[in-house]
N, C-alpha and C positions, 0 to 999 in steps of 0.2 A: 705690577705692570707699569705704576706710574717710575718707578724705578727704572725700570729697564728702559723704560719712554728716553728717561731724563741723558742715560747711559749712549742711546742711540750715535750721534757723532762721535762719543769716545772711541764706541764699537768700532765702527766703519771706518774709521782716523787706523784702528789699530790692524785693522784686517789691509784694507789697504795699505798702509805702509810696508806692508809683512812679503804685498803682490808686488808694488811696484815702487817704492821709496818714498822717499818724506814728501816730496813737493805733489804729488797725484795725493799721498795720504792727505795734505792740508786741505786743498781742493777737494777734498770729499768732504773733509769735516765741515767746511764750511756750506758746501753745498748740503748736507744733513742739516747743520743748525737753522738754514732758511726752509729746507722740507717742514722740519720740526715744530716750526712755527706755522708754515703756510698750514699744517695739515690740523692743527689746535684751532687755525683763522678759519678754515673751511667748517669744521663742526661746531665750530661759534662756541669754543672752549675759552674758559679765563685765560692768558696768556701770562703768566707769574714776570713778575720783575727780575729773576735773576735771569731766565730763559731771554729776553731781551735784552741785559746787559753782558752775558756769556755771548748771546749772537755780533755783537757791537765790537767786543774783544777778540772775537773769533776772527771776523773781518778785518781786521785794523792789523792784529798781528799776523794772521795768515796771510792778508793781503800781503804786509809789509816780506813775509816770506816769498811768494809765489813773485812779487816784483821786483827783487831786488835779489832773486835765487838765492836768498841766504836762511840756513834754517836756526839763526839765532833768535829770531824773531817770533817763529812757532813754540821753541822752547820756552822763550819769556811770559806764553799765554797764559798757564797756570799757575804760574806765579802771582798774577799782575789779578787772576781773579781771586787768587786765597788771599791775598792780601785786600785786598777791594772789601771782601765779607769781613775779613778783621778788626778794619780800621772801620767799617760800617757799624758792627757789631760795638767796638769801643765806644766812640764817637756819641753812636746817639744813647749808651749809656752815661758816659762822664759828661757830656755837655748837654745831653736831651732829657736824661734820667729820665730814658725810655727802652727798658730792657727787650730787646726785640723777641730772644728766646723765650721769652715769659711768654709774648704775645705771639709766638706760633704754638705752643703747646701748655698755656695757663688753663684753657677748657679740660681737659687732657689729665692734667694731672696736679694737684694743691701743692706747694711747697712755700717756706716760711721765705720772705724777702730774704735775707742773706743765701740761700740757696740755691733762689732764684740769679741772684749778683753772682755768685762762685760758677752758675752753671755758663752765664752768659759770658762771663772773661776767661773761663776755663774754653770755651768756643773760639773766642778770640785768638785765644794763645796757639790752639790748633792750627788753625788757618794758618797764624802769620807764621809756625816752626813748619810747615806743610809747604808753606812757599821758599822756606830757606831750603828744606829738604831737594827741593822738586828744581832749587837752582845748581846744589852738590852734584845732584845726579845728570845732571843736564849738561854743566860745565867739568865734570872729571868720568867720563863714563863715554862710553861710542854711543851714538844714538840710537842704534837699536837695543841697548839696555835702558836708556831715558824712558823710549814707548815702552817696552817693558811694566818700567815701573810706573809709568804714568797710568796705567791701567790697573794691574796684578798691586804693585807696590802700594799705589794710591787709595783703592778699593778694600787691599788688605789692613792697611792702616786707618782708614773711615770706620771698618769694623770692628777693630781695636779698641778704638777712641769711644766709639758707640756703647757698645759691651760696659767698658771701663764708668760711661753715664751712668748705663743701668746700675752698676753696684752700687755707682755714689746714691743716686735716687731710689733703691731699695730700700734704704733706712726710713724714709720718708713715706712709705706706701703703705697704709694700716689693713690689713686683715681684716676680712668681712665678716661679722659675727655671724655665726650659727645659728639659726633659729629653733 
């Protein structure tokens, strides 16, 4: 659910544009990213940091679309967040040497430091070739194969890259002894 939650203004970004073109699609998504949050604030839910700094991007670049009628500026939004987690991601490893992925799923599952190092710049590297992706498609493509992949394209490749964890982190995962 929390999934599909997160997915919510992607959705409605891709439904709407499908109804009525990119600049209504923007204006939904952006009006979804502020439901998405009012409706977390209503039921006194954690509101996560990336859900506030996606709604911040959302506004800035959609705004910059919806007032300037240019949809370059929508296109640049995914961009500007996979990269944001990249450089996040990097960042507070090489100068924090604080591996963020350790600390959203070290409860979760044991793995030796260097593993943990390969799994969190292996992350990194996603993001930032996710953002170069999402600029090819975006600048050599019509737009409605951009939302396309922005959703189908975007979703299929998370689940690629995900899959692809699991293998690497199978080596790592010991078999429960039999009693």
């Amino acid at each position: 659910m929390k999934f599909l939650f997160d997915l919510f203004p992607i959705i409605l970004f891709f439904v709407a544009f499908k109804v009525h073109g990119i600049y209504v699609a923007t204006a939904v998504a952006i009006a979804a990213s502020f439901a998405q949050i009012g409706w977390l604030w209503l039921r006194r839910r954690k509101i996560d940091a990336m859900l506030w700094v996606s709604l911040a991007i959302i506004v800035v670049f959609g705004g910059a679309t919806l007032l300037l009628h240019d949809e370059t500026f929508i296109k640049w939004k995914p961009t500007v967040l996979y990269w944001m987690f990249a450089s996040v991601l990097s960042v507070s490893a090489l100068f924090f040497r604080r591996n963020l992925i350790r600390s959203m799923l070290g409860e979760q599952i044991q793995l030796p430091d260097p593993a943990w190092s390969k799994l969190n710049f292996s992350w990194a590297g996603f993001f930032a070739g996710m953002g170069f992706l999402n600029l090819y498609v975006a600048f050599n493509f019509p737009t409605d194969i951009w939302v396309d992949f922005k959703l189908f394209g975007g979703m299929g490749l998370m689940l690629a890259f995900v899959i692809a964890q699991g293998l690497f982190l199978a080596k790592y995962v010991e078999p429960k002894e039999s009693e």
